[in-house]
C-alpha positions in Angstrom: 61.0 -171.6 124.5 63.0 -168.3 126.0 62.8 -164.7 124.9 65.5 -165.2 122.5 66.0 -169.3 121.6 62.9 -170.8 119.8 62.9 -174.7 119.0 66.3 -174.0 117.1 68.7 -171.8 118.3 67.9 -168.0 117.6 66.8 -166.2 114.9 65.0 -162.6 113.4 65.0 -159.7 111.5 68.0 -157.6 111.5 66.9 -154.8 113.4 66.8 -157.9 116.4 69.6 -159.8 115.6 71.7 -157.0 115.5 75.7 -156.6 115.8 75.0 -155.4 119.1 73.2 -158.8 120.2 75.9 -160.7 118.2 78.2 -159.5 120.9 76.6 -159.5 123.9 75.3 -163.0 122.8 79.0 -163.8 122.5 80.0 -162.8 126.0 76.8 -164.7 127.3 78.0 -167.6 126.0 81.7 -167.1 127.0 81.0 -166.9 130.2 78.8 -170.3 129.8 81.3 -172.2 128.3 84.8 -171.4 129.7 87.4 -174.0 128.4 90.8 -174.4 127.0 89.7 -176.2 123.8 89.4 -173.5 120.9 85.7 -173.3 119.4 84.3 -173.5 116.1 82.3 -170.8 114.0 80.9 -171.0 110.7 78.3 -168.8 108.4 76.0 -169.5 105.5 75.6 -166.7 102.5 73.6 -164.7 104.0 74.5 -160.8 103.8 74.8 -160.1 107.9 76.7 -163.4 108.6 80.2 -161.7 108.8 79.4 -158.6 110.8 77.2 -161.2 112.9 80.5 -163.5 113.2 83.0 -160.8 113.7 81.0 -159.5 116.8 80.4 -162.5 118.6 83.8 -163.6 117.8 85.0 -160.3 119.8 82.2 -160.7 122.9 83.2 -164.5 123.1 87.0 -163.8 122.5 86.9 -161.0 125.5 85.4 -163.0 128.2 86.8 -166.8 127.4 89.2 -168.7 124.7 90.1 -169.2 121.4 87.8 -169.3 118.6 88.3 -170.2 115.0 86.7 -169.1 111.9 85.7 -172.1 109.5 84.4 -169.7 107.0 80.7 -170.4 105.0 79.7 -173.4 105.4 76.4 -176.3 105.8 75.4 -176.5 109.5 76.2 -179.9 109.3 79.8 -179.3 108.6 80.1 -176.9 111.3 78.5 -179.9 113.6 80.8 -182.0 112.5 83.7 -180.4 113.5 82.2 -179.2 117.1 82.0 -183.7 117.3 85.3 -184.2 116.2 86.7 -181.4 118.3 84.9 -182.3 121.8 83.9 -178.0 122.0 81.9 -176.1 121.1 80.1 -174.9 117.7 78.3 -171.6 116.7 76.3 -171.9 113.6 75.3 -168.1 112.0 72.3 -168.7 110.1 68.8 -168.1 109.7 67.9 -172.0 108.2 65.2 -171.9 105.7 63.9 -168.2 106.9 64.0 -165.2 104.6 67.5 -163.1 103.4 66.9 -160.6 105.6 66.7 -162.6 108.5 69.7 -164.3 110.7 70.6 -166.2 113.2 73.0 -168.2 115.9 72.8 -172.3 116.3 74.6 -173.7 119.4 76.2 -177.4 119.5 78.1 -178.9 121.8 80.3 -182.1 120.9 78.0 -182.2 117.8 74.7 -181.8 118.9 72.7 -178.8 119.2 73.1 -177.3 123.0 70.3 -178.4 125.4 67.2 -176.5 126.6 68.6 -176.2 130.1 72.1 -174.1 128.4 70.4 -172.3 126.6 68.8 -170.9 129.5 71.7 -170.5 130.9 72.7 -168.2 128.3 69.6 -166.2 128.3 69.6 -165.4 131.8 73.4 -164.1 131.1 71.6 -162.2 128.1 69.0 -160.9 130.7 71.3 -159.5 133.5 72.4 -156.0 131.4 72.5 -154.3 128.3 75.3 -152.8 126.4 77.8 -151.3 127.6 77.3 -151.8 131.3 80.1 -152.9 134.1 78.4 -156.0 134.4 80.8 -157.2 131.2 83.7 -155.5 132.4 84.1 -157.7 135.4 83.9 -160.4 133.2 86.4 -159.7 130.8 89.8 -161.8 130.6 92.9 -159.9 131.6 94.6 -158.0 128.5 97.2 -160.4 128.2 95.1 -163.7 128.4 92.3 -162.5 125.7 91.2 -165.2 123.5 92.5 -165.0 119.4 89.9 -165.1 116.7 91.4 -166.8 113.8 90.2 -168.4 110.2 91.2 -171.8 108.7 90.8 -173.0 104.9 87.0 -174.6 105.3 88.0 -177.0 102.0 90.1 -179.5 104.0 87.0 -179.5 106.7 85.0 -180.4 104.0 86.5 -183.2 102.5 87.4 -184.8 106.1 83.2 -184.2 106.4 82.3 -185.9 102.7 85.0 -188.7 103.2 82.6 -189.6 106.9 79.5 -189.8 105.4 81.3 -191.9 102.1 82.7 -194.2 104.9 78.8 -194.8 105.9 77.2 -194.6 102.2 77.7 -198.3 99.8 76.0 -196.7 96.6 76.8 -199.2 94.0 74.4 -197.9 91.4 75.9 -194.4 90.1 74.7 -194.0 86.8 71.3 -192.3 88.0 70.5 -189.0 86.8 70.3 -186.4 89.9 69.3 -182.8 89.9 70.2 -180.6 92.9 68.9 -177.7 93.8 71.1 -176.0 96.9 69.0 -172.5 97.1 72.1 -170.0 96.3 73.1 -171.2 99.8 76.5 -172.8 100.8 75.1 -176.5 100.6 76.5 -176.2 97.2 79.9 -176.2 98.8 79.6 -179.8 99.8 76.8 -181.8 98.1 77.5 -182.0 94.3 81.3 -182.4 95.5 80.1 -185.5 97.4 77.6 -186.8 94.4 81.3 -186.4 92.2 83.5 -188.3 94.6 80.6 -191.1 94.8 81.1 -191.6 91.5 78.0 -189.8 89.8 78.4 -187.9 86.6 75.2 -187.4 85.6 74.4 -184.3 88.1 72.3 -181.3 87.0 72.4 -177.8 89.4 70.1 -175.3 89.6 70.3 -172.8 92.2 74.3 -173.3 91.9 75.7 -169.8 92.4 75.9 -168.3 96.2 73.9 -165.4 96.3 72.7 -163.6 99.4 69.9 -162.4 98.1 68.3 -166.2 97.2 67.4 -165.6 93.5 66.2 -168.5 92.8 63.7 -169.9 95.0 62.6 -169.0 99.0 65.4 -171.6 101.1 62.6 -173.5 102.6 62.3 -176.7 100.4 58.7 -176.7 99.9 56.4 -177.9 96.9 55.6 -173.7 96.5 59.2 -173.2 96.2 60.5 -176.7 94.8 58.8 -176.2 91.0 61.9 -175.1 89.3 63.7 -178.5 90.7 59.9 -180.1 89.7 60.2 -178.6 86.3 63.6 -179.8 85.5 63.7 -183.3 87.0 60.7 -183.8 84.4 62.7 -182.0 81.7 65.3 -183.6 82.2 63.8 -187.1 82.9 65.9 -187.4 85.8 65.8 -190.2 88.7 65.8 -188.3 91.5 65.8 -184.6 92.3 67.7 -183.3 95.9 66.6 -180.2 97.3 68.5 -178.1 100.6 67.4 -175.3 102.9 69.4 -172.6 103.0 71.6 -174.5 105.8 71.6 -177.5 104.8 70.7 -179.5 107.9 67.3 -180.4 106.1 66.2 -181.7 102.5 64.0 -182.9 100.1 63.3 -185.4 97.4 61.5 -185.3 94.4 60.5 -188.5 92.7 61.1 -189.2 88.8 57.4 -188.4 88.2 58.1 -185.0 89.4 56.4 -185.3 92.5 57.9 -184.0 96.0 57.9 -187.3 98.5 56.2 -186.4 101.8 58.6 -185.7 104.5 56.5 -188.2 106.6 56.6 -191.1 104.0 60.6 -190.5 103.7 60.9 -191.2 107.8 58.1 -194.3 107.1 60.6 -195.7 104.5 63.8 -195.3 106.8 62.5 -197.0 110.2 61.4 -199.4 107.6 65.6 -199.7 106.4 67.7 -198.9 110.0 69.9 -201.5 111.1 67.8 -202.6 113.5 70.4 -205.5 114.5 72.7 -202.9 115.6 71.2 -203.3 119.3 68.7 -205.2 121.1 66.0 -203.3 122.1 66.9 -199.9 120.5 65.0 -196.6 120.7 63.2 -194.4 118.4 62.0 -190.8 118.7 59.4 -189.7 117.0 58.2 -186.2 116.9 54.6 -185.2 117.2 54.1 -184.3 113.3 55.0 -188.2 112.6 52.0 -190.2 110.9 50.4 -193.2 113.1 52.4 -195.7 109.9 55.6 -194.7 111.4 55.1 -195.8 114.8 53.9 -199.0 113.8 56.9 -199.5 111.4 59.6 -199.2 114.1 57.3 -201.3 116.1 57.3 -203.9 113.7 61.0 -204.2 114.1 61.6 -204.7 117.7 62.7 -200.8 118.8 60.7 -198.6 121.7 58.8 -195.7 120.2 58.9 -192.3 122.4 57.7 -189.5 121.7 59.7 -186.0 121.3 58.9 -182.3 121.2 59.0 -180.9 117.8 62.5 -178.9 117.5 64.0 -181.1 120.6 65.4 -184.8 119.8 68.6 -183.5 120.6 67.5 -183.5 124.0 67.6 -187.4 123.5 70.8 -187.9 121.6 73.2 -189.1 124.0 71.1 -192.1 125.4 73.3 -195.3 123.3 69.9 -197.5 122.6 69.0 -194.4 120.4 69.2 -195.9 117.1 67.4 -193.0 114.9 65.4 -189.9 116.1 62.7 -187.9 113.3 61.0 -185.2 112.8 59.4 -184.5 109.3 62.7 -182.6 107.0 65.0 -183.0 110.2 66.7 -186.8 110.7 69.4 -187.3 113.2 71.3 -190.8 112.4 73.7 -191.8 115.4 75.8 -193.9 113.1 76.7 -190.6 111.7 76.8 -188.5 114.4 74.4 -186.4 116.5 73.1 -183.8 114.7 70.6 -183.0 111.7 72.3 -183.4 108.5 70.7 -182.9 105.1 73.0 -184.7 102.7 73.9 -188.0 104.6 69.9 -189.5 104.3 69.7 -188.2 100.6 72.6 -190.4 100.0 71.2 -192.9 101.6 67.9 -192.9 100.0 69.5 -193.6 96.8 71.6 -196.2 98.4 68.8 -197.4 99.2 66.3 -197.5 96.4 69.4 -199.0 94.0 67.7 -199.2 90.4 64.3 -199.3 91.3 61.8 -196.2 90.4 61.3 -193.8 93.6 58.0 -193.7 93.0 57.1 -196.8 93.1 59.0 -197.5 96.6 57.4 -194.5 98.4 54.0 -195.9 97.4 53.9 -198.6 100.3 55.0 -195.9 103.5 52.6 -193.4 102.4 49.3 -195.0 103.1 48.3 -192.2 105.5 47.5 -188.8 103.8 49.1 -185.8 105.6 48.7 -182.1 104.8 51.4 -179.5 106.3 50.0 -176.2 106.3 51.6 -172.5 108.3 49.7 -169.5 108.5 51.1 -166.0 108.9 50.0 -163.5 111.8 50.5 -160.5 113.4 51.8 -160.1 117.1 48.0 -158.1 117.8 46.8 -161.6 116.3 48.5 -164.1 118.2 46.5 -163.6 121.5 43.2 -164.3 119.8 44.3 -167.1 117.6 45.3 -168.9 121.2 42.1 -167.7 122.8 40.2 -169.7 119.9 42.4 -172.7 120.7 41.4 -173.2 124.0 38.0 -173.2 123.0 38.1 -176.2 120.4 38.3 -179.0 123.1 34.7 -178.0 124.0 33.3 -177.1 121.0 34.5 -180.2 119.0 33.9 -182.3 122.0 31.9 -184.6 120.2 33.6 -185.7 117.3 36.6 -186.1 119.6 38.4 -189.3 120.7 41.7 -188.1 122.3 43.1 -184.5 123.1 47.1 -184.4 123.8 48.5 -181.1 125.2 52.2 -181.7 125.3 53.4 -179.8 122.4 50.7 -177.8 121.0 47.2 -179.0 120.7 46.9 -182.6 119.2 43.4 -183.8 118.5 42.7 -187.4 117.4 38.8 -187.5 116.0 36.8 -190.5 115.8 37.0 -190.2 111.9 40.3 -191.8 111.9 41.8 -188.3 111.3 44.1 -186.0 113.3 45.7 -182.8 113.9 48.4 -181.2 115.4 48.3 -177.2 115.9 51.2 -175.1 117.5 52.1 -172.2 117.1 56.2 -172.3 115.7 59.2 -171.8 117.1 61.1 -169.8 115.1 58.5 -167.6 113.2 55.1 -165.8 114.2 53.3 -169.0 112.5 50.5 -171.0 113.5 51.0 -174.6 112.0 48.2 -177.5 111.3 49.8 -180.9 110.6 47.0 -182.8 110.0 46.7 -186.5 108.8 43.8 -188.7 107.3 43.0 -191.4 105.3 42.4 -189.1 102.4 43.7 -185.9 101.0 40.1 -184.6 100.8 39.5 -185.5 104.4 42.8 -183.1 105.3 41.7 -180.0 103.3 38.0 -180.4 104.6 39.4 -180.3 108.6 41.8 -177.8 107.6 39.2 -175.4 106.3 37.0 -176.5 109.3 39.9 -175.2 111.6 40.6 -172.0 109.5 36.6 -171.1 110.0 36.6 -171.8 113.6 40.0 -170.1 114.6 39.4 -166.6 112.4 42.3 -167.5 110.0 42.9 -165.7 107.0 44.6 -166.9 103.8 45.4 -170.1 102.0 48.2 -170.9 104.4 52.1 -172.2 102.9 53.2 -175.4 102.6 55.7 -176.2 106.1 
């Protein structure tokens, strides 16, 4: 990770992601990606996301091409179109952080830009500050300036729901569904796509777009999932859909009011992929992945690698790739190659037909797993990594395998194991831990807590 781009694109506070980074950001990546196709932009709800797109619009316009202005939309949308489009895509949003946060994503032909640009575009970032001659002998000459323009995002949208109806065979649509899009603009595209499949039992919460995210934190976690809990049990509904505030990730709740693990939902996919598709086709797993998974996808022929958490795009382009996963973040390559929120929901209930949810999830969920993200301060972070370093030794014995490629994974001799990093995107410290019991995970997690100074009960990540 650079000084600006985390595990997924870049993203802060206001006072950080300023106009005046929007801009220089867009020159930076002007002068990256000089081309005669026009590129996409796109925004969620969120209060900055025009000022944001109007000034890296102008930094981008001055030093390269054309650029066009697809309005508020999912991240998936804007993906989408960046696929269709062979060009570029810039994505203003902050995913699942807090309203006064926001943010740029970067995709190229579809998937999010690779490690190695991005650098690229830091070291641009790096050279000079605003305003400094350094941009002015990179402008375009007056009279072949790029043009920021806007199109209607509704026909974008439809072309987007019609592709992922051209890959969905729901035959069941009399379920009762409740959505819960977080005020955010992924209730732009999935209840219209839930009424073009045919459903007409649909219950919203959450509906209205509203900057301020009234109704519930845009991270789909049990914390801030219990008004979607509440009314799926209300309502005795089948299913219940949730969406960060994005809509690149999502969530199910089962008709017992109970949110399925994100782990269990990527066990009961490899467990469903068209595995006849290829011959010897390729999954990547993320670190955060339970053991079950692995042995799934092993069950059915494919090669299981491994991926750093935030980067299976890295991975997208190889064609044996038949699914990459990462616990709330599912990449499908019949679909295209990028993280979409609303194409596996779909799925899932494609799927699962007329049987009970959770009665299905009950066989890919044999493995407990506890997801847990706690807060710091930047006068913390140095000793929370200090007391890191140290656990190798001091848990030596009760230790059967130490992996150090993407954070700190230990595997005990209890069966159990954890994975701590610190994240990308936020000052977090994150323990994905997994056992054969739940009590097993909240007896290491406040082992680890004790031994590494933590305060707090943690969130749910």
């Amino acid at each position: 990770m650079g000084q600006w781009f985390g595990s997924s694109g870049v993203r802060g506070p206001y006072t950080d992601i300023s106009p005046a980074f929007g801009f220089k950001l867009g020159i930076a990546v002007g002068e990256t990606f000089r081309q005669d196709n026009p590129v996409y932009i796109a925004s969620d709800i969120r209060a900055t996301g025009d000022i944001l797109k109007f000034c890296f619009m102008s930094g981008f316009s001055a030093v390269s091409g054309d650029i066009i202005d697809i309005g508020q939309n999912p991240t998936p949308v804007l993906s989408y179109m960046s696929d269709i489009k062979d060009t570029l895509g810039i994505m203003i949003t902050a995913s699942h952080n807090p309203p006064g946060n926001n943010g740029f994503k970067l995709f190229w032909k579809g998937g999010e830009c690779s490690e190695s640009v991005e650098k690229q575009i830091e070291e641009r970032i790096g050279t000079s500050t605003i305003p400094e001659s350094y941009y002015s002998l990179n402008y375009s000459k007056w009279d072949s300036v790029g043009t920021g323009s806007f199109t209607d995002p509704n026909p974008i949208i439809d072309d987007y729901i019609t592709l992922i109806m051209q890959q969905i065979r729901i035959t069941n649509t009399d379920r009762k569904i409740v959505i819960d899009c977080a005020n955010n603009v992924p209730n732009l595209v999935t209840p219209l796509a839930l009424d073009k499949l045919g459903f007409s039992n649909i219950i919203e919460i959450n509906q209205t777009l509203d900057y301020t995210f009234p109704g519930r934190p845009s991270e789909p976690t049990v914390e801030n999932l219990q008004g979607l809990i509440t009314k799926v049990i209300e309502e005795n509904a089948d299913i219940g859909i949730a969406h960060d505030g994005d809509g690149d990730r999502f969530a199910i709740i089962d008709e017992t009011g109970h949110l399925v693990p994100a782990t269990t939902l990527i066990n009961f996919f490899l467990d469903h992929l068209d595995y006849a598709r290829t011959k010897s086709g390729i999954v990547y797993l993320t670190g955060d992945c339970t053991r079950e998974a692995t042995v799934i996808a092993e069950q059915h022929g494919a090669e299981v690698k491994t991926s750093l958490i935030g980067r299976n795009r890295e991975h997208i382009n190889d064609p044996r790739v038949i699914f990459l996963a990462e616990p709330n973040k599912l990449i499908f390559p019949e679909l295209g190659n990028w993280i979409d929120g609303l194409y596996p929901a779909l799925k899932l209930i494609e799927i699962v037909g007329k049987q009970e949810l959770s009665t299905i999830m009950k066989a890919y969920g044999t493995r407990k797993t506890l997801r847990k993200a706690f807060t710091y301060d930047d006068n913390e972070r140095q000793g929370i990594h200090n007391q890191l370093q140290k656990l190798p030794s001091t848990w030596s014995k009760h230790i059967k395998n130490i992996i150090k490629s993407d954070g700190l994974k230990i595997f005990l001799k209890d069966n159990s194991s954890v994975l701590i990093r610190f994240s990308g995107t936020e000052p977090k410290v994150k323990f994905y831990l997994e056992s054969d019991s739940d009590s097993e995970n909240f007896s290491l997690l406040s082992k680890l807590k004790h031994e590494l100074e933590l305060k707090g009960k943690g969130k749910d990540c």
